[in-house]
C-alpha positions as CSV (number, residue, x, y, z in Angstrom):
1,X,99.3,125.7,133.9
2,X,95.8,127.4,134.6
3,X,96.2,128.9,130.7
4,X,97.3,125.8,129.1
5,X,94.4,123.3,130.5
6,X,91.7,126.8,129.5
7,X,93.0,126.9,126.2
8,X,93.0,122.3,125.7
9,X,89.4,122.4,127.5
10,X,88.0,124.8,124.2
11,X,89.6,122.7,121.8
12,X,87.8,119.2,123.8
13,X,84.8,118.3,122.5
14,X,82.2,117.9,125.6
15,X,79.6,115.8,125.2
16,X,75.8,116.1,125.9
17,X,74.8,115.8,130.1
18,X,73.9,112.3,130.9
19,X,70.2,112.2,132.6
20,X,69.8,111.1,135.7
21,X,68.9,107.6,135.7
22,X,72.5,107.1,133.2
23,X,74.7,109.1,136.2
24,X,73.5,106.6,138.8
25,X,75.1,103.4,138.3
26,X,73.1,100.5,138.6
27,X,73.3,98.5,141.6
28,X,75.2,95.5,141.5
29,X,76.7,96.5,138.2
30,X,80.4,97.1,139.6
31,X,80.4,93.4,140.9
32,X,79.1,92.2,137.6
33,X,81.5,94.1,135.9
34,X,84.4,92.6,137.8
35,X,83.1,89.3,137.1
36,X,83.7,89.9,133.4
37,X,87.1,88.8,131.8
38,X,89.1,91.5,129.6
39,X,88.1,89.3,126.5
40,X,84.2,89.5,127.9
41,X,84.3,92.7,128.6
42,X,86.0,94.4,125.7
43,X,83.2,91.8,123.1
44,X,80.7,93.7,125.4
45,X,82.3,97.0,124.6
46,X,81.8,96.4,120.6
47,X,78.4,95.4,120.7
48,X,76.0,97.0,118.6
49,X,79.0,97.7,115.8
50,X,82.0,99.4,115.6
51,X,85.6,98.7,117.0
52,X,85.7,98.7,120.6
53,X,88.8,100.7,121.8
54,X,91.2,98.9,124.2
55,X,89.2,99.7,127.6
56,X,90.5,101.5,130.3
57,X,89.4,101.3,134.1
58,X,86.0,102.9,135.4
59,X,88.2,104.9,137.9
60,X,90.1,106.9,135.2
61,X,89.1,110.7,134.4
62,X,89.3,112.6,131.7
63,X,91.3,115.5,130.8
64,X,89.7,118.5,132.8
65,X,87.0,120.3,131.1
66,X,84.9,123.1,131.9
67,X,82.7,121.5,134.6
68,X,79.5,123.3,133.3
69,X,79.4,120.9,129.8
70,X,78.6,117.8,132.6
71,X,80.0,114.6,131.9
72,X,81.9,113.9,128.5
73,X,79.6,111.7,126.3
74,X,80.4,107.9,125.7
75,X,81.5,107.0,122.0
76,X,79.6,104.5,120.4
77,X,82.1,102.3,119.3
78,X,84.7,103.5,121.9
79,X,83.9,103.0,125.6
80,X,85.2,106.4,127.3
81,X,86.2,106.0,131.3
82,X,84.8,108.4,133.9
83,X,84.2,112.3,132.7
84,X,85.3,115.1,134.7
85,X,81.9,115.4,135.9
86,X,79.8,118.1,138.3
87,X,80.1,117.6,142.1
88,X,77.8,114.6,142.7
89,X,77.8,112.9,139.0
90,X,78.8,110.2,137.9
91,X,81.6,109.1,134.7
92,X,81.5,105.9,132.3
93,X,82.2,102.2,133.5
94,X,84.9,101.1,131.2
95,X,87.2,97.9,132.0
96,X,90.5,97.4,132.5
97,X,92.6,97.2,129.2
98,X,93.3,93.3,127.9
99,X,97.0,92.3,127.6
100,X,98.5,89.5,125.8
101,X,98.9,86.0,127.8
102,X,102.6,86.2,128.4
103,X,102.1,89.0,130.0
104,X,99.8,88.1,132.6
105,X,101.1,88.7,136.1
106,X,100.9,86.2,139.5
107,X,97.5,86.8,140.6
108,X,95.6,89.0,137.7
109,X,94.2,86.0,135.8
110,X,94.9,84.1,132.4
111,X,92.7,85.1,129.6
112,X,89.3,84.1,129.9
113,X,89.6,83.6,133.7
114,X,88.3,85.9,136.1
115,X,90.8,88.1,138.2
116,X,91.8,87.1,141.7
117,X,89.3,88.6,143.8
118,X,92.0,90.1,146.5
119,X,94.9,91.3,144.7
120,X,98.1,92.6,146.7
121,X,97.8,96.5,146.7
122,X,100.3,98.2,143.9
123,X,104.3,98.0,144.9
124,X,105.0,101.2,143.3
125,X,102.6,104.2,144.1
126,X,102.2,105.3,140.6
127,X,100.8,102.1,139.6
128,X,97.6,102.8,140.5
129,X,97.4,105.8,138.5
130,X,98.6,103.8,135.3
131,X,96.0,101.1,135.4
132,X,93.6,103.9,135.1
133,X,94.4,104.1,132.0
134,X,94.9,100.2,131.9
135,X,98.7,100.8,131.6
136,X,101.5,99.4,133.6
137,X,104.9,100.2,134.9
138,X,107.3,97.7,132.7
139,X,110.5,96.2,134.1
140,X,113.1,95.9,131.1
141,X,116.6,94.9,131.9
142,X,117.6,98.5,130.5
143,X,115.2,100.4,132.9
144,X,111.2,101.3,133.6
145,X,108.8,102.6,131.2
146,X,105.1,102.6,131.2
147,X,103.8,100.4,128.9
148,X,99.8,99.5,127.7
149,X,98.8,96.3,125.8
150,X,95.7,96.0,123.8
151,X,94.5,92.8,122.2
152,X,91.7,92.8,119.4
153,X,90.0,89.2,117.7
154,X,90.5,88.7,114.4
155,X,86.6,89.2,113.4
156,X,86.7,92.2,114.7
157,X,85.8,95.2,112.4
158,X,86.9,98.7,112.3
159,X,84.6,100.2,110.2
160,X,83.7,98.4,107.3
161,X,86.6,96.0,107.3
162,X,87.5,93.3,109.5
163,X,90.8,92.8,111.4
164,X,91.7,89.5,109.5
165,X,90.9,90.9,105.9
166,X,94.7,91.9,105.0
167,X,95.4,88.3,105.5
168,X,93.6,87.4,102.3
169,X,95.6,90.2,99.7
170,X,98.8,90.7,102.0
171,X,101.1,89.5,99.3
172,X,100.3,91.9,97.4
173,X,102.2,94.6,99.4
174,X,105.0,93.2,97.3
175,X,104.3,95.4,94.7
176,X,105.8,98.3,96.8
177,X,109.1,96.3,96.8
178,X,109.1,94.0,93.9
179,X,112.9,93.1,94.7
180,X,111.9,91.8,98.5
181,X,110.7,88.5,99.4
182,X,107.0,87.7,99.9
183,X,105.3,89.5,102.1
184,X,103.4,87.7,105.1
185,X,101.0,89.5,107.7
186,X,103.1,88.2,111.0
187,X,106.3,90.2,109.2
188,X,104.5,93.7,109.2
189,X,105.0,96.1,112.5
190,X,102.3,99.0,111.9
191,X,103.7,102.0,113.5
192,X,102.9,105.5,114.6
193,X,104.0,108.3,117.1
194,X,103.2,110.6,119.6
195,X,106.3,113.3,119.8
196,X,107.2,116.5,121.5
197,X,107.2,118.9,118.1
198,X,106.4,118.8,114.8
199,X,109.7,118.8,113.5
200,X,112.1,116.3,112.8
201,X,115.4,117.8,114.7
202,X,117.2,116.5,117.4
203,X,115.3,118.0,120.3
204,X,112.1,116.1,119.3
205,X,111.6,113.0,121.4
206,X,108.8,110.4,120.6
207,X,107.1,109.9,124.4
208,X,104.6,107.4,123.1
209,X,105.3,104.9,120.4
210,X,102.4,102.6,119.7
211,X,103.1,99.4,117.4
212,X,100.7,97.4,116.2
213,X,101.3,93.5,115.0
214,X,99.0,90.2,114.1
215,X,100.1,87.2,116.8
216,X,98.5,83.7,117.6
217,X,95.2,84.5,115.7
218,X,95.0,88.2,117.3
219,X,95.4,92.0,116.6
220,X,98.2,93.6,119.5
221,X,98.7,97.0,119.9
222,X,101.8,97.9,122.5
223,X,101.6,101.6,123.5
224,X,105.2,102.6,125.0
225,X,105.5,105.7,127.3
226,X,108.2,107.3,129.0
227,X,107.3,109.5,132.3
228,X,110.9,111.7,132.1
229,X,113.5,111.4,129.4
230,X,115.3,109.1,131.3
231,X,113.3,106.0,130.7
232,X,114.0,106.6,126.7
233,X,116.9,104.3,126.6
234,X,114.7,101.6,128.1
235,X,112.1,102.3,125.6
236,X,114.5,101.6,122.6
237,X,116.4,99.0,123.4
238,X,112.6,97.2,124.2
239,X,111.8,98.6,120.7
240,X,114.4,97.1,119.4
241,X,114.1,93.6,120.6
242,X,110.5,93.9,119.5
243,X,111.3,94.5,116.0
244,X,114.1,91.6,115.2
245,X,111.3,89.6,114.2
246,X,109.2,92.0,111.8
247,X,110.0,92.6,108.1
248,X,108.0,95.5,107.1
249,X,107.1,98.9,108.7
250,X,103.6,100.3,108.3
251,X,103.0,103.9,108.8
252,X,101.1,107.1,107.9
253,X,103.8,109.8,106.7
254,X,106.1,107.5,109.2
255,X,108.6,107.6,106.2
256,X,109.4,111.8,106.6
257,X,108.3,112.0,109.9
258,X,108.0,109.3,112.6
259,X,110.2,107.1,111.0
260,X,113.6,109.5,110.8
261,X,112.8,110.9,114.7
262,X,112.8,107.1,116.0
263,X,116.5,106.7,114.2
264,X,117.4,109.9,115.7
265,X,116.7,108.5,119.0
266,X,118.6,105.5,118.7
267,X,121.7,107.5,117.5
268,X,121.6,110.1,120.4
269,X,120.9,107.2,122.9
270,X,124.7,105.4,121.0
271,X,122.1,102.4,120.0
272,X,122.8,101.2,116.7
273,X,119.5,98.5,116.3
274,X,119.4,97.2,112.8
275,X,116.4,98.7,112.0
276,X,117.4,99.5,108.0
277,X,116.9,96.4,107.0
278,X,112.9,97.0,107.8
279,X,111.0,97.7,103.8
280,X,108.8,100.6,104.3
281,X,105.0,100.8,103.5
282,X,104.1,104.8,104.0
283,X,100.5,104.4,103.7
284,X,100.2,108.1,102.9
285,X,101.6,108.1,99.1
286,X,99.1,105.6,98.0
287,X,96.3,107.8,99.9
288,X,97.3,110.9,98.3
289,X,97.6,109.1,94.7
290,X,94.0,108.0,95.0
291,X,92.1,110.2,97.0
292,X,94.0,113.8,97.1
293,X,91.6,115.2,94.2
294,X,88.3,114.1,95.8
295,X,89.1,114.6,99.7
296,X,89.4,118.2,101.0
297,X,92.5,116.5,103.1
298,X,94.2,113.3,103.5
299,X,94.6,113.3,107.3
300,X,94.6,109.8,108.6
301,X,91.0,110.4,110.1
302,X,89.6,112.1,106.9
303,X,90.6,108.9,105.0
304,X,89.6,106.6,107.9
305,X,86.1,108.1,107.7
306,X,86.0,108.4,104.0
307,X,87.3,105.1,102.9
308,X,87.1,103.3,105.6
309,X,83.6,104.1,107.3
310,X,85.1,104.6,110.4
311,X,84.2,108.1,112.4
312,X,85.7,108.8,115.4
313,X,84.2,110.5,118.5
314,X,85.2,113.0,120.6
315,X,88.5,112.4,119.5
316,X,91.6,114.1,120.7
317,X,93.8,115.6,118.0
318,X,97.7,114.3,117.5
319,X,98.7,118.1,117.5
320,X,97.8,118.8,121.0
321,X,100.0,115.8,122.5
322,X,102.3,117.4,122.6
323,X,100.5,120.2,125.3
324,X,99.1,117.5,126.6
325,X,102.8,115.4,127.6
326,X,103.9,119.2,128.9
327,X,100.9,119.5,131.3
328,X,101.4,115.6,132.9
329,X,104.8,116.8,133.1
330,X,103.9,119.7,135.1
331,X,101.4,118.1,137.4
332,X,102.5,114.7,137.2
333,X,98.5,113.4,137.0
334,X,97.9,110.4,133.9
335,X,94.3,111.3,133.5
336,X,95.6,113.9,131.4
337,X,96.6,111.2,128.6
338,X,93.7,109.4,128.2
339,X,92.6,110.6,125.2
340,X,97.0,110.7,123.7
341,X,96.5,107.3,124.2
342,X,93.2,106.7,123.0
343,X,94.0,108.3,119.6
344,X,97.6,106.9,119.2
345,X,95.8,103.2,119.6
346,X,93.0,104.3,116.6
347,X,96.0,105.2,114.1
348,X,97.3,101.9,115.0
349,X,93.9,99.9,114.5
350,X,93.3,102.3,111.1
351,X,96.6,101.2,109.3
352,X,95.6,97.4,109.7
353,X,92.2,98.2,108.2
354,X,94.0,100.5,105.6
355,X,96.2,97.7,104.3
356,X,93.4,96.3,104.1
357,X,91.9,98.3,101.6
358,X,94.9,99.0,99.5
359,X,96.0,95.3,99.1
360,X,92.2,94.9,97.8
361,X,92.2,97.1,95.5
362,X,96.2,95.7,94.4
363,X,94.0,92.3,93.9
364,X,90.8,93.9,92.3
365,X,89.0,92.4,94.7
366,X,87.4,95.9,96.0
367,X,84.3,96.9,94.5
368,X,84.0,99.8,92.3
369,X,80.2,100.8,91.7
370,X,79.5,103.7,93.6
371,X,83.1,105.2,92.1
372,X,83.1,108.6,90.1
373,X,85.4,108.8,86.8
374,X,87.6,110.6,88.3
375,X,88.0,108.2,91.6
376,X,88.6,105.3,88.5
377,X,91.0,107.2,86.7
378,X,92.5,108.1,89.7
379,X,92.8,104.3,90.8
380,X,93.6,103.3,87.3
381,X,96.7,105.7,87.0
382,X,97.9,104.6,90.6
383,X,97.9,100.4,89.7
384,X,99.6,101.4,86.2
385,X,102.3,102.9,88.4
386,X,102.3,99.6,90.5
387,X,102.5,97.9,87.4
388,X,99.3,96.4,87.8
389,X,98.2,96.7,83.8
390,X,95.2,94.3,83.4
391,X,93.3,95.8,86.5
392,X,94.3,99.0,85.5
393,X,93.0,98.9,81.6
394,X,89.7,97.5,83.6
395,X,89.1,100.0,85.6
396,X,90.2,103.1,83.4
397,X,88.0,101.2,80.8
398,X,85.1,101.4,83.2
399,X,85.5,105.1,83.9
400,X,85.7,105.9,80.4
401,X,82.3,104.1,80.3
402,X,80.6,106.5,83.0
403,X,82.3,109.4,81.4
404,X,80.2,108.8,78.3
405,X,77.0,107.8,80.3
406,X,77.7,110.9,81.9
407,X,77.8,113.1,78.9
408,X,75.0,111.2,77.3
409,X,72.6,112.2,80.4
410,X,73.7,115.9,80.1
411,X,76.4,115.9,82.8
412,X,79.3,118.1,83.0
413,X,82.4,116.6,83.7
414,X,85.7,118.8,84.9
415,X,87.8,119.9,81.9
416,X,91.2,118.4,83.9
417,X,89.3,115.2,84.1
418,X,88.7,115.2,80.4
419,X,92.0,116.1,79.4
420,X,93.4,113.2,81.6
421,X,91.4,110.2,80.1
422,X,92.8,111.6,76.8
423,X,96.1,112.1,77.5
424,X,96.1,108.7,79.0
425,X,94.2,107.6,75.6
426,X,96.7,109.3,73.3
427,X,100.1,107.9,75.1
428,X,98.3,104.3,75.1
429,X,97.8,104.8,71.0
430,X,94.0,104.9,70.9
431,X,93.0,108.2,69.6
432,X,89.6,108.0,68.2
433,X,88.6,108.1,72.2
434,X,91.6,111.1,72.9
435,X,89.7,112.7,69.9
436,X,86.4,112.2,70.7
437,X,87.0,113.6,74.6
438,X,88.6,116.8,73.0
439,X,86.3,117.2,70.9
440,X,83.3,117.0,73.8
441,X,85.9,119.4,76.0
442,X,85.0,122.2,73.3
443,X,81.4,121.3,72.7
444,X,80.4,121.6,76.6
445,X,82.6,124.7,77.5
446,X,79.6,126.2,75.6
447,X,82.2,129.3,74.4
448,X,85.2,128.8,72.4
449,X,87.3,131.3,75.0
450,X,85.7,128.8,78.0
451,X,87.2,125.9,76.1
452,X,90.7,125.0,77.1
453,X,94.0,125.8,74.9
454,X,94.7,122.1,75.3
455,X,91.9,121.1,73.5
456,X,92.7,122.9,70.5
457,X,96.1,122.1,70.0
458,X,95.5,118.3,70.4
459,X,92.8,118.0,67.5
460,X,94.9,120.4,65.4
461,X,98.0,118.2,65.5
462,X,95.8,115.3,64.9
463,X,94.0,116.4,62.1
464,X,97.5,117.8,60.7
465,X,99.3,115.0,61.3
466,X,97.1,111.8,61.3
467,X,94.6,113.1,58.7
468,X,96.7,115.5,56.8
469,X,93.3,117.7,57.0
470,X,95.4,121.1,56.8
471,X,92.3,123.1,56.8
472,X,90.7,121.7,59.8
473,X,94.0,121.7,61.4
474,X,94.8,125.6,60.3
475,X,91.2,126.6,61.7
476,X,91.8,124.8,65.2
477,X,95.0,126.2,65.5
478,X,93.5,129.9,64.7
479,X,90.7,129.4,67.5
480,X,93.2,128.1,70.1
481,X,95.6,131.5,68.7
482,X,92.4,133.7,69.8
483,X,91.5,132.0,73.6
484,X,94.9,132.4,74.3
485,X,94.8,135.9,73.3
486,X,91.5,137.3,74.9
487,X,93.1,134.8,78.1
488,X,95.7,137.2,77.9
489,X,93.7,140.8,78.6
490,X,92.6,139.1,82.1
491,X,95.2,138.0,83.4
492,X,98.9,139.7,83.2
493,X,101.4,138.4,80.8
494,X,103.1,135.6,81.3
495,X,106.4,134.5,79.4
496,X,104.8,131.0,79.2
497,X,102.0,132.6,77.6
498,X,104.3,134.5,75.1
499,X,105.6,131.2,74.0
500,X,102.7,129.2,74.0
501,X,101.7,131.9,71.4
502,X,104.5,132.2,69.3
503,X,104.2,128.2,69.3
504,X,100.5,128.4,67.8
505,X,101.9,131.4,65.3
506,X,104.5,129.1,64.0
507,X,101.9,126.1,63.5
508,X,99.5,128.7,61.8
509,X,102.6,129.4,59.6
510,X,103.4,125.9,58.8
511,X,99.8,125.4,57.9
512,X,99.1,127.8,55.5
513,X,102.3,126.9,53.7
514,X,101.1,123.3,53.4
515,X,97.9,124.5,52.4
516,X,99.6,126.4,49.3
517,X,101.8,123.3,48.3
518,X,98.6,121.6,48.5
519,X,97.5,122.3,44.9
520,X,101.7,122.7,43.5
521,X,103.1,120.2,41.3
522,X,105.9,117.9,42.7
523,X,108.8,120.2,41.2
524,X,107.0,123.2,42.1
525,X,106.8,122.0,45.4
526,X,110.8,121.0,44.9
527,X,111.9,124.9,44.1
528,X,109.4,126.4,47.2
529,X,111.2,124.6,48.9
530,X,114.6,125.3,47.9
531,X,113.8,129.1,47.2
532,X,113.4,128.9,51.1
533,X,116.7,127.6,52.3
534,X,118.9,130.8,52.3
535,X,121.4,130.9,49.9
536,X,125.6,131.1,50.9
537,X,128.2,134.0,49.8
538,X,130.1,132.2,46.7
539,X,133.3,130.8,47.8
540,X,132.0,130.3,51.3
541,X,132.8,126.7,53.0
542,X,129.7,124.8,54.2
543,X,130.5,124.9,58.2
544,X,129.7,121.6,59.1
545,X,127.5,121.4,62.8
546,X,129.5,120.5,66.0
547,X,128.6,116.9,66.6
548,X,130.5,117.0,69.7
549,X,132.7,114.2,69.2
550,X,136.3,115.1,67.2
551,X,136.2,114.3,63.9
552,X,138.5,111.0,62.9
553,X,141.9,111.4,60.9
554,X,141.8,109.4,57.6
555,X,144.9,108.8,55.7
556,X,143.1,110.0,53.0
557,X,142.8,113.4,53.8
558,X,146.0,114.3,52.5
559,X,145.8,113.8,48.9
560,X,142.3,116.7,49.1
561,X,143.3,120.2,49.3
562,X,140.3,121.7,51.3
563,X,140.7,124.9,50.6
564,X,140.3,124.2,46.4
565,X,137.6,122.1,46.8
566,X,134.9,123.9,49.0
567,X,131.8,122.1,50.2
């Protein structure tokens, strides 16, 4: 396993070496520090901003690293536990992870009480090793399993949002499921994975599920681990007593991933939960529809650090659990998770302040200043498909606004942009502004061969159609003819290029036939037209087109001879 841990410790971020007076702790601080509650000491954790992560115990290590990089450094916001330091150094104090108040055990203290100060050593000689990492070995009627319990306050902020803002908007989730009752924050289970693959088949097992849920004025977030694929059955059928109460599911991408490998589960374990009842909210389809055009990527972190001004540190990535479960397997030693766990909790945390954000901007309560138009548009298009009309006329209003302040200061705005706001203009009926944004698509692409096709064949069926200005329309058509054409010598031919310009040869066509009836008489107009219906062979039935339906039997038909009277 020499290769494996070689090839995790280059992809760890090591941090910068503490100095001296940071190694040493200070004295007295570990009796203080036992002193402090779970509730004291993850508020003390948080302090200076941020979201605290659920603490972990000051005897935990991190996963091995090269020795030489000294100690790990200690997020800001997330209180690491004890690096994998140098002979002779010292790690981080952290404190030992806060579980909810039915859960406290005989002798470890209600909330806001201090611990017992002698404790009965650990029954089971892995326990130790799990409160490192402040989990615990769970008794379920159905078998063991490793479980960690994390408990946030409401005020609490992860990034810029607090923990208690969905509360305000959370109805509004309806809008995913209009057919569904109201939707209340106690009802939504947010939900994320840590599995053995990347796929979704039947050998993929999720080792740590983390749900997240609001209870009794409070953010929870329950990690479940199994050690050996044993303990899986226990896991579910805890899962699935957890869930009886929750309406909604809340996931990144859980929909096509996490989601169908947690039903698998349940159906190789013969468990049949009555999960499909649960309305999904995937989280990642409303990301992608707002910010997949402005963000190089649409990971969970990106977005979280984007959108939600939240940056994590020294954070372990979800695609090396599953090396990660392979080498605890191996060597059996939990210090190797940390950091599995440690991320698995900050997807949790991120999909409460995420639902956050998207139920604002559901109400048009999220402010919109430092926007671009094509963030706006992006938005607008996104509430028109949630049927949100009003906000989204308002905010696509508002874009078109900076679009023109743009082009008034000289800006250049991207052509797909353009042709957006006026295809959006067009299908809502006001074409003066489709018009005018084609028009300024030509005018800025400096060139008429820079100028898109599009641009050209818009005005062109305006001007034909809605003005009846043939000659304007026959000269756009011409210039859109010739881009497409000296398009053509750079790049190879194309048969949707072929038709595109057999499609602007027939409009040229049509055009300068209009323009010659233009200045005809009514009856002269009457006999081009007829002159240019071909005639039929005398004698020659009219063949009537196939409607596709037969055609009825009237008594009548029998008194007509057909074949004497023809057409």
């Amino acid at each position: 396993m020499s290769g494996l841990r070689d090839r995790l410790a280059r992809h760890l971020k090591p941090g910068k070496p503490a100095d001296k007076a940071a190694a040493a702790p200070e004295a007295g601080a570990e009796q203080r520090q036992a002193e402090l509650t779970p509730k004291q000491a993850q508020q003390g954790a948080a302090e200076g901003g941020g979201l605290a992560a659920c603490p972990l115990s000051e005897s935990a290590t991190e996963p091995a690293v090269d020795s030489a990089a000294g100690p790990a450094r200690e997020p800001a916001a997330w209180p690491a536990v004890a690096g994998n330091a140098p002979a002779g150094g010292h790690g981080y104090a952290g404190h030992a992870a806060s579980g909810s108040p039915g859960d406290a055990r005989p002798g470890s203290g209600q909330e806001g009480e201090p611990a017992a100060a002698a404790a009965p050593a650990p029954a089971h000689p892995e326990a130790a090793a799990w409160a490192k990492l402040g989990a615990e070995l769970y008794e379920f009627p159905a078998g063991s399993f490793v479980r960690r319990v994390c408990t946030y306050p409401m005020d609490a902020y992860h990034g810029r949002y607090r923990l208690d803002a969905l509360h305000e908007h959370v109805r509004e989730f309806g809008a995913f499921h209009p057919e569904a009752e109201p939707v209340d924050a106690e009802g939504l289970l947010f939900f994320d994975t840590e599995t053995t693959g990347l796929g979704v088949g039947a050998g993929n097992v999720a080792f740590l599920v983390g749900i997240g849920y609001y209870e009794a004025g409070r953010f929870v977030v329950e990690q479940l681990f199994i050690r050996h694929p044993a303990e899986e059955r226990a896991m579910l059928a805890y899962l699935e007593e957890k869930m009886e109460r929750f309406t909604h599911i809340v996931s990144y991408n859980g929909r096509t991933f996490d989601w169908p490998i947690l039903q698998n589960r349940f159906i190789l374990n013969r468990m049949r939960p009555d999960i499909d009842r649960l309305l999904h909210l995937d989280l990642l389809h409303p990301s992608r529809s707002l910010w997949k055009h402005s963000m190089p990527s649409v990971r969970l972190g990106k977005v979280e650090e984007a959108q939600l001004g939240y940056a994590r540190e020294d954070d372990v990535s979800g695609a090396f659990a599953p090396e990660l479960y392979v080498l605890y397997l191996a060597e059996g030693k939990t210090d190797v998770l940390r950091g599995v766990f440690v991320h698995n909790e900050r997807d949790i945390v991120s999909l409460a302040a995420l639902s956050a954000l998207i139920t604002r901007y559901l109400a048009d309560e999220e402010p919109l200043e430092p926007k671009s138009p094509g963030d706006l548009f992006r938005l607008g298009q996104w509430l028109l498909k949630m049927n949100r009309l009003p906000s989204a006329e308002k905010i696509l209003e508002l874009g078109f606004s900076r679009l023109q302040e743009q082009g008034e200061e000289g800006h250049t705005v991207s052509a797909d942009l353009l042709l957006r706001y006026a295809a959006y203009y067009k299908k809502a009926g006001v074409r003066d502004r489709a018009v005018e944004l084609w028009t300024r698509l030509i005018r800025q692409a400096g060139s008429a061969a820079a100028a898109p096709v599009e641009a050209y064949i818009e005005l062109a069926m305006h001007y034909e159609h809605g003005c009846k200005d043939y000659a304007l329309a026959l000269e756009l058509s011409r210039e859109a003819l010739d881009v497409l054409r000296q398009r053509r010598r750079l790049l190879r031919r194309s048969e949707k290029a072929a038709d595109e310009e057999r499609r602007i040869a027939h409009r040229i066509e049509r055009l300068q036939r209009k323009l010659r009836d233009c200045g005809k008489s009514v009856s002269e107009r009457k006999a081009s037209a007829k002159a240019a219906i071909p005639s039929k062979p005398p004698g020659q039935a009219r063949s009537a087109k196939p409607s596709g339906k037969p055609r009825p039997a009237y008594a009548a038909d029998s008194l007509f001879d057909v074949s004497r009277n023809p057409g």
